[in-house]
KOLPASE-74986 format. One line per field, with one value per residue (C-alpha): residue in one letter; x, y, z. Coordinates in steps of 0.1 Angstrom, whole numbers. Layout:
N
bakol = [A,...];
u = [X,...];
v = [Y,...];
w = [Z,...];
//
This chain:
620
bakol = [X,X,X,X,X,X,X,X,X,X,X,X,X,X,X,X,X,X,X,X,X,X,X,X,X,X,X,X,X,X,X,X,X,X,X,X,X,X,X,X,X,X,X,X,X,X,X,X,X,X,X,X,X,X,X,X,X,X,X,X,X,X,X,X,X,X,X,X,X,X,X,X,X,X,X,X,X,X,X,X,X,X,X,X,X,X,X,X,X,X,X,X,X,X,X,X,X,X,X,X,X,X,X,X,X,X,X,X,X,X,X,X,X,X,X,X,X,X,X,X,X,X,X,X,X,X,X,X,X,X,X,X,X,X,X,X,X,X,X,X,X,X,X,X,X,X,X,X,X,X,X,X,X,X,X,X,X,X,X,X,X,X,X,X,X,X,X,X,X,X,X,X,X,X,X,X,X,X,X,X,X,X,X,X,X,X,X,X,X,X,X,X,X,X,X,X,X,X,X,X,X,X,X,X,X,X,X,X,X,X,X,X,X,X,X,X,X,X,X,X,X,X,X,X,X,X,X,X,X,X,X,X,X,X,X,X,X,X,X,X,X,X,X,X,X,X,X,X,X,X,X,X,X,X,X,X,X,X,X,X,X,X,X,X,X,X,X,X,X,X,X,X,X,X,X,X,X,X,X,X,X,X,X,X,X,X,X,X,X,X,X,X,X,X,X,X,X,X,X,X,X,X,X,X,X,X,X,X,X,X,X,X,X,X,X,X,X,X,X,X,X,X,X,X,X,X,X,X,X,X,X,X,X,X,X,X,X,X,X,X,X,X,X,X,X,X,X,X,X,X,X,X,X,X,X,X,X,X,X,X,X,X,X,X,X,X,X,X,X,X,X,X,X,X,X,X,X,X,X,X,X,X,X,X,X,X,X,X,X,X,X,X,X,X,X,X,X,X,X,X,X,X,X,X,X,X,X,X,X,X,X,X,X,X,X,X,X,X,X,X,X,X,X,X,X,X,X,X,X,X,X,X,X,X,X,X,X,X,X,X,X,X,X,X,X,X,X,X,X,X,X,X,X,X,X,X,X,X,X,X,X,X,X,X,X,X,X,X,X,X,X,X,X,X,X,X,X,X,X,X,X,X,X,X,X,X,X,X,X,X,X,X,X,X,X,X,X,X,X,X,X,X,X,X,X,X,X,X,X,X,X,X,X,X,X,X,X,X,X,X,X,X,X,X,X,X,X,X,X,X,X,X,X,X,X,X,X,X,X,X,X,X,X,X,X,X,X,X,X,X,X,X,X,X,X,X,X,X,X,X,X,X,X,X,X,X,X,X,X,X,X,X,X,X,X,X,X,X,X,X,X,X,X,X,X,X,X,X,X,X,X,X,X,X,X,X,X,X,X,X,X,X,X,X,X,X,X,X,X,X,X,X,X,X,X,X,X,X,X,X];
u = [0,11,34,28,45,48,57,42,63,95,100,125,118,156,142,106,126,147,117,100,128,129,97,108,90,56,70,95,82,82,65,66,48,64,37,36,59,45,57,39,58,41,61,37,37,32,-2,-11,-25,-1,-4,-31,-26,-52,-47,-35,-45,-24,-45,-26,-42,-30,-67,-85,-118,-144,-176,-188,-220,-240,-221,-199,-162,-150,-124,-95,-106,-141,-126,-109,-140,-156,-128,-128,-162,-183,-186,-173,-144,-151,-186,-165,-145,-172,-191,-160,-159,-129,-96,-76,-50,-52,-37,-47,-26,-45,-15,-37,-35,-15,-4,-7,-31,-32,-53,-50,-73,-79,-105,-127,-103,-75,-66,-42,-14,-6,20,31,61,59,94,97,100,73,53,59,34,41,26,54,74,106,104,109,148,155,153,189,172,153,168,154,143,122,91,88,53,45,73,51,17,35,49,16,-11,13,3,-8,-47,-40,-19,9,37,71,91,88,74,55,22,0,-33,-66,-88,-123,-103,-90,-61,-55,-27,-31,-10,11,-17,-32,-64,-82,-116,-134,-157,-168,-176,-189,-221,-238,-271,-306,-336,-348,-372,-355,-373,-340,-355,-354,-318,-307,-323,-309,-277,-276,-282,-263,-234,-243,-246,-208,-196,-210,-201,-162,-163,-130,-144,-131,-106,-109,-99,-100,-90,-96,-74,-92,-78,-110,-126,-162,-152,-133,-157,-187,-168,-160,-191,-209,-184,-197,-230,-226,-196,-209,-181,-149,-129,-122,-93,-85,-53,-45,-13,1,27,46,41,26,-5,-29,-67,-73,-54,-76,-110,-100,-98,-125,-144,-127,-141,-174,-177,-156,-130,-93,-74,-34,-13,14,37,62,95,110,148,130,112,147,164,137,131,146,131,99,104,113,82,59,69,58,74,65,48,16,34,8,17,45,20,-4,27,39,2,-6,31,18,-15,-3,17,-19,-48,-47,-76,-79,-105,-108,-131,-117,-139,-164,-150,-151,-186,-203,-190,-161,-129,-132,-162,-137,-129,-165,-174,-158,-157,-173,-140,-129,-163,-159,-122,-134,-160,-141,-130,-96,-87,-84,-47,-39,-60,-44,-11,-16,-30,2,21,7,-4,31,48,21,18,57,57,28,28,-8,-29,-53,-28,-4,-32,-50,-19,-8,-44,-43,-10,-20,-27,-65,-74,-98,-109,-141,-151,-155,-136,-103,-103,-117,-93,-59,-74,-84,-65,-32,-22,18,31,11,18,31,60,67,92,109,113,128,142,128,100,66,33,16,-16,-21,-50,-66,-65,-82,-110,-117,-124,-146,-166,-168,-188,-227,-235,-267,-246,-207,-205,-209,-186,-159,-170,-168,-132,-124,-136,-117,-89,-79,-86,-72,-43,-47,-53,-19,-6,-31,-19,18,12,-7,17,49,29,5,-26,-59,-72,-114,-129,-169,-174,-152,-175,-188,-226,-219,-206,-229,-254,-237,-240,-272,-281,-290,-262,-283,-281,-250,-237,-265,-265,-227,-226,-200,-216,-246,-264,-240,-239,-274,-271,-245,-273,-304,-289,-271,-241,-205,-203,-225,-191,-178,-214,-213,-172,-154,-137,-107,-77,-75,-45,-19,21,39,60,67,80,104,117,127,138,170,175,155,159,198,188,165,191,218,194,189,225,232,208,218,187,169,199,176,163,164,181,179,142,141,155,127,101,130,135,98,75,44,22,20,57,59,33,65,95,77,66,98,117,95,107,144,138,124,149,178,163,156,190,205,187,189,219,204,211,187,194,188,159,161];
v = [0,36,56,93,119,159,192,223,255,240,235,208,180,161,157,143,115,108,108,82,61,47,31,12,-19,-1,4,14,42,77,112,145,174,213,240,273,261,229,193,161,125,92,61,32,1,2,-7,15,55,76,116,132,172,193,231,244,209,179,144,119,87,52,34,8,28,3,29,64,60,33,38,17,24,8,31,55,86,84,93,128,149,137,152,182,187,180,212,201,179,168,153,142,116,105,89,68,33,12,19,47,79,108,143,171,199,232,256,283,308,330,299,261,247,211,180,149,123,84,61,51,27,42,7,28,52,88,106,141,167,204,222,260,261,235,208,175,145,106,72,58,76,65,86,119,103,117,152,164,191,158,146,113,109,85,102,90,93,77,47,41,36,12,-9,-9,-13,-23,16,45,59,91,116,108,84,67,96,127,159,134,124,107,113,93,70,89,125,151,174,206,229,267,298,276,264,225,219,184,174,140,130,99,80,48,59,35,15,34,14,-10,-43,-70,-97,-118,-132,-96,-92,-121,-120,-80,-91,-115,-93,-63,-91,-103,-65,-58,-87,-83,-44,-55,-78,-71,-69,-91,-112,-151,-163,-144,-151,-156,-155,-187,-193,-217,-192,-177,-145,-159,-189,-167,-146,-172,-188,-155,-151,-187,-174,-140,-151,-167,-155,-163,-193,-189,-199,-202,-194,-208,-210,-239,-224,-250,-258,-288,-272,-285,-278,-246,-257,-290,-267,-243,-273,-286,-260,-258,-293,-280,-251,-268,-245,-253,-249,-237,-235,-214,-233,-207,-216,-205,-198,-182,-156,-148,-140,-118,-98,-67,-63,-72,-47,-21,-29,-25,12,8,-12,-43,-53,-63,-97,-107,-91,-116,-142,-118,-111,-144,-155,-128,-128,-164,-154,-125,-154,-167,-139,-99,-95,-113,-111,-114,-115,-85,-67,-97,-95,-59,-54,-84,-90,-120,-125,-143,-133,-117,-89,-76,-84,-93,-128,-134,-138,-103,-89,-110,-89,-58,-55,-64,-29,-28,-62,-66,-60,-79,-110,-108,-102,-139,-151,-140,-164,-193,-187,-173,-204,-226,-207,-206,-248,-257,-229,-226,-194,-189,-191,-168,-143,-144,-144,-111,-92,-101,-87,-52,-16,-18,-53,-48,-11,-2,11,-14,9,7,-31,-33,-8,-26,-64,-54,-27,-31,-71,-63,-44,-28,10,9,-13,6,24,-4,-13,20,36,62,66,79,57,89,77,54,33,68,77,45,49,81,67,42,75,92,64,75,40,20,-9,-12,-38,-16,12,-16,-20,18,15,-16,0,33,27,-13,-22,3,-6,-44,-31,-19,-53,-57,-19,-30,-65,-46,-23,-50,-77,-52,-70,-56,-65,-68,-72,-70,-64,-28,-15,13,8,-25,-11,15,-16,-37,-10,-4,-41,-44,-55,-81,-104,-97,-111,-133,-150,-151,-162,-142,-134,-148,-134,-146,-176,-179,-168,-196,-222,-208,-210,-237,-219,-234,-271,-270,-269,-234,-214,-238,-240,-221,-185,-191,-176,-153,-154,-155,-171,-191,-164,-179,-205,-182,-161,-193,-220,-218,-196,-169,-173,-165,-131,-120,-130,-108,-77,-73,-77,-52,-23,10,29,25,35,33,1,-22,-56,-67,-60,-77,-109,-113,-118,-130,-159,-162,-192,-179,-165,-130,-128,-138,-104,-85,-95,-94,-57,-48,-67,-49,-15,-21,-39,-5,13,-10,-14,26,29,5,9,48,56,77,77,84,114,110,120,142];
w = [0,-11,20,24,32,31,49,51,52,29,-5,-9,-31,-22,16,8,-13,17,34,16,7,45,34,4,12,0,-33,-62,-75,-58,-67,-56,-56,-45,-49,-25,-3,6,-9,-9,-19,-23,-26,-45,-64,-103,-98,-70,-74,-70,-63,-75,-84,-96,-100,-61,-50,-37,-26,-13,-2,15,9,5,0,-15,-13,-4,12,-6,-41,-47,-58,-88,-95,-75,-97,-82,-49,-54,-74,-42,-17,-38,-44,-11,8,41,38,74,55,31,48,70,38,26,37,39,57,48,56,34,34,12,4,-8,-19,-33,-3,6,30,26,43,55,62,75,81,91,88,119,132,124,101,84,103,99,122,124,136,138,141,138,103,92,98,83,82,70,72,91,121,110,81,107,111,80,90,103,132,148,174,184,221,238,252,291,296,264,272,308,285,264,289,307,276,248,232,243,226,230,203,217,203,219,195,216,195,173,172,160,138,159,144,130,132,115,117,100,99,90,99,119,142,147,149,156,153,156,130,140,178,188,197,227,220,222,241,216,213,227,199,190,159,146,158,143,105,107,115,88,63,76,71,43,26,41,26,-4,-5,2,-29,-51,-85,-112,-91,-96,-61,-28,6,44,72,89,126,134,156,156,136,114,106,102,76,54,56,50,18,4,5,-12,-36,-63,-90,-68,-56,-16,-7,38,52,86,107,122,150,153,190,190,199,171,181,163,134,131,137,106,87,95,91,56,46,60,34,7,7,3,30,26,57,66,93,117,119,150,136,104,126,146,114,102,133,128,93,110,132,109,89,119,130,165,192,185,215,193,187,165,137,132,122,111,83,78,68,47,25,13,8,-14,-36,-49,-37,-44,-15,20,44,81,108,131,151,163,199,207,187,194,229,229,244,278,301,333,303,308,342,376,388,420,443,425,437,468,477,468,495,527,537,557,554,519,510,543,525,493,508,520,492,473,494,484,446,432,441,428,394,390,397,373,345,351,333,358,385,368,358,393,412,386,391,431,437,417,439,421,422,454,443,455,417,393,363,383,386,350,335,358,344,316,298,311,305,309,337,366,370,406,389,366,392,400,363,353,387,400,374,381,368,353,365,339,353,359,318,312,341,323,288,308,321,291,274,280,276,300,309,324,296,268,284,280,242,236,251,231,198,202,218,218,185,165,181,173,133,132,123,92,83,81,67,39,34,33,9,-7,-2,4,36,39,76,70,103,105,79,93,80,99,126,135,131,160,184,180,187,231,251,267,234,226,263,276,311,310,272,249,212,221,188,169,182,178,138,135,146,129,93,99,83,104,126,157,182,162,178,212,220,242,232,212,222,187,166,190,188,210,225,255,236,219,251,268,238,213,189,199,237,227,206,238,258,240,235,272,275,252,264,260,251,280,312,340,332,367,358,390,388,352,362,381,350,326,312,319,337,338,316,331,332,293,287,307,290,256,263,274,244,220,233,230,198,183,196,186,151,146,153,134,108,102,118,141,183,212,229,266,283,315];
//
């Protein structure tokens, strides 16, 4: 997929190359654009639009736009009459549908003016830097390490979010002085001043029947309609990232019904770790559909020698580990398929992942109600639970005896426990301290309490959801982004469309989590058309695409690389090893969510480094 980038207030066509040479895996071909002291670059493949100039104008765009409202797009030169021609372009962007990052440059004043913009989600990234004489914008941080006058320093209070969260949802980024455009908004950039706007929110559930026969025959065809909307035209085969789970079973049966002119073709991952059960469900559901089934097997030593690239393709610290199968399944899809769908977005819509992300267990409810003796209780509970997880490897025992140990876990309000559980699956923020000496937590369980509040949802559940969609899972479409982007495949998820979208969250909470039941209505879709096996709608939550990390951190080859890139740290000087030996190698689960956060950070920074030639500065 095309890279962007720009600045406003320079004219200097040698540094916009530069710029977009450090993303040469999108392409081989870069333009530029100089008018009025702006310039606009776009690095592309053959195939792929390039920049679009019309008079004062500039347009570039990073898409995958498939319609604007309910008319379809067959062509990239239906897109720009509409960006130029709608009145408001804040009206504009909120009737495209699909996933992109656009800027448009508007040279004809006496100064250029700017905008930026990002789809809903925020499935494709845009970042920006403002220095004293301009402000520059690209697709990809790295492309700021170009500049000379940058000086590359890790932002603190961004670093703390990252070790907690895995990202940060705010504009903030782990480059301080850059930042980041949000999913649904728009930034503009006149007489040196930045303004943002939001044009689009998850907007929570009005009061509606509660008739589930209703819910269920809508949903269907809302599906159906998204499906068939995202429909690549004139392409003999497409794809579908199958991992045997709910979502992604529903898509590709909902693509057998509405497909009539393509072969479907599932891609599922084997990881290697001897850990079959999903593997054997995708291809059984496979048979079920007759579909063929390809599978893409991770090779451990493979994955060590690719790292850094890896890592230089995703941007961010690669904390979101699951873009490393994410990238591996969709470079061999790419070798037979130009378009590959997925089922993203089921869990936060629809109300998945396991039931303690959306409600407190009873002994959790049970803690938080006995006053003064709580922390003396867990306290003694900690005794006897972190030996016993550390001896049998159990999950439960390594996530309880995480959670129990935590300053929020007995919190009399259920958004701090929520938010602590929930939100932040690495490190707590009262270690963050001891991780980094002397560090403060930036009251980072406080930030996420407050996107809880601001929801003016009915039900705690669906003030999760609104947190999920905005803030978790853009994050978590970062690594179909940069997989796009590296293999230049189009990436469909029916459920992100945003007709779809606003659909599920209008549907009652109560059917989408009923009696305790994840997806409930879509479970209950699965059975009435008979569309998947019966165990798919009545099994268990599956995991979601995942990798065997803990696998990695603790087994040859890769345990050796981890091993020597702790060793090696130089980015990070107040980094506790004393502290870090006490998560790494891992044997829990909870300490494999540490040592892979951590990792990811001095992986970025080793790799930025390397890579560009350019050092951190210290931070005071």
């Amino acid at each position: 997929m095309p890279g962007i980038c720009g600045a406003v207030g320079i004219k200097n066509e040698g540094l916009l190359k530069r710029m977009a040479s450090l993303m040469e895996h999108r392409g081989e071909i870069i333009e530029v654009s100089a008018n009025n002291g702006a310039t606009v670059a776009v690095i592309r493949r053959t195939h792929e639009p390039g920049l679009h100039n019309r008079g004062a104008t500039s347009i570039a765009l990073d898409h995958d736009i498939y319609a604007m409202g309910s008319r379809l797009v067959e062509d990239d030169s239906q897109i720009y009459p509409h960006l130029e021609t709608v009145a408001s372009i804040k009206e504009a962007v909120k009737a495209l549908r699909g996933s992109f990052a656009l800027a448009i440059v508007n040279a004809g004043s006496r100064q250029a003016k700017l905008t930026l913009a990002r789809d809903i989600y925020g499935a494709r990234s845009m970042y920006y830097l403002q220095t004293r004489q301009a402000l520059f914008f690209a697709s990809e941080m790295k492309c700021f390490l170009a500049l000379e006058e940058f000086k590359p320093e890790i932002n603190p209070e961004a670093l703390y979010h990252y070790l907690s969260c895995g990202f940060i949802s705010d504009k903030r980024t782990l480059l301080k002085h850059v930042y980041k455009v949000l999913p649904g908004e728009l930034v503009e950039f006149e007489d040196g001043e930045v303004r943002r706007c939001k044009y689009w929110h998850p907007m929570p559930c009005q009061q509606t029947p509660l008739d589930i026969d209703h819910w269920i025959q809508s949903t269907w065809d809302n599906l159906k309609d998204a499906a068939t909307t995202q429909l690549p035209g004139k392409e003999g085969k497409i794809g579908v990232a199958l991992s045997g789970g709910l979502d992604s079973s529903l898509i590709a049966a909902t693509l057998k019904h509405v497909s009539r002119d393509s072969k479907i073709i599932n891609f599922s991952l084997d990881y290697g770790d001897g850990d079959s059960a999903e593997l054997d469900m995708a291809m059984k559901i496979s048979g079920y559909l007759d579909m063929d089934c390809r599978i893409v097997k991770l090779h451990a030593e493979k994955i060590v020698a690719d790292l850094e690239r890896l890592q230089w393709l995703y941007d961010e610290p690669l904390i979101k580990f699951t873009f490393i199968p994410t990238y591996y399944l969709m470079n061999a899809a790419s070798e037979e398929v130009k378009t590959l769908f997925t089922g993203d977005g089921g869990d936060e819509l629809f109300i998945g992942y396991r039931n303690d992300y959306w409600q407190d267990p009873l002994i959790i409810s049970f803690f938080s109600k006995l006053g003064a003796i709580r922390k003396p209780a867990l306290k003694a509970g900690k005794c006897l639970a972190t030996p016993l997880a550390n001896w049998t490897g159990s999950k439960t025992l390594s996530l309880a005896t995480e959670f129990f140990t935590r300053e929020h876990a007995s919190h009399p309000e259920w958004q701090y426990r929520i938010a602590s559980r929930v939100f932040h699956p690495y490190f707590p923020e009262e270690d963050l301290p001891r991780l980094l000496n002397n560090s403060s937590s930036q009251g980072i369980t406080d930030t996420t309490v407050e996107a809880i509040n601001t929801s003016k949802a009915h039900s705690n559940i669906e003030k999760i959801s609104y947190v999920m969609v905005s803030g978790e899972l853009p994050n978590d479409l970062l690594r179909l982004d940069k997989s796009a982007a590296a293999t230049g495949l189009k990436i469909r998820s029916p459920l992100l469309d945003p007709h779809m979208t606003n659909f599920a969250l209008s549907i009652p909470i109560s059917l989408r989590h009923r009696h305790g039941t994840t997806k409930h209505l879509l479970r209950q879709l699965i059975k009435n058309y008979d569309l998947l096996p019966p165990e798919v709608a009545a099994g268990k939550q599956k995991a979601g695409l995942t990798a065997p990390i803990h696998q990695w951190l603790t087994e040859s080859p890769s345990r050796d690389y981890f091993d020597a890139l702790l060793k090696s740290n130089t980015s990070i000087p107040n980094l506790n090893m004393s502290y870090v030996h006490k998560f790494y190698p891992p044997k829990t689960y909870t300490q494999t969510l540490k040592a892979w956060a951590l990792i990811g950070v001095l992986l970025w920074l080793k790799t930025l480094t390397a890579k560009s030639g350019r050092h951190f500065h210290d931070t005071d």
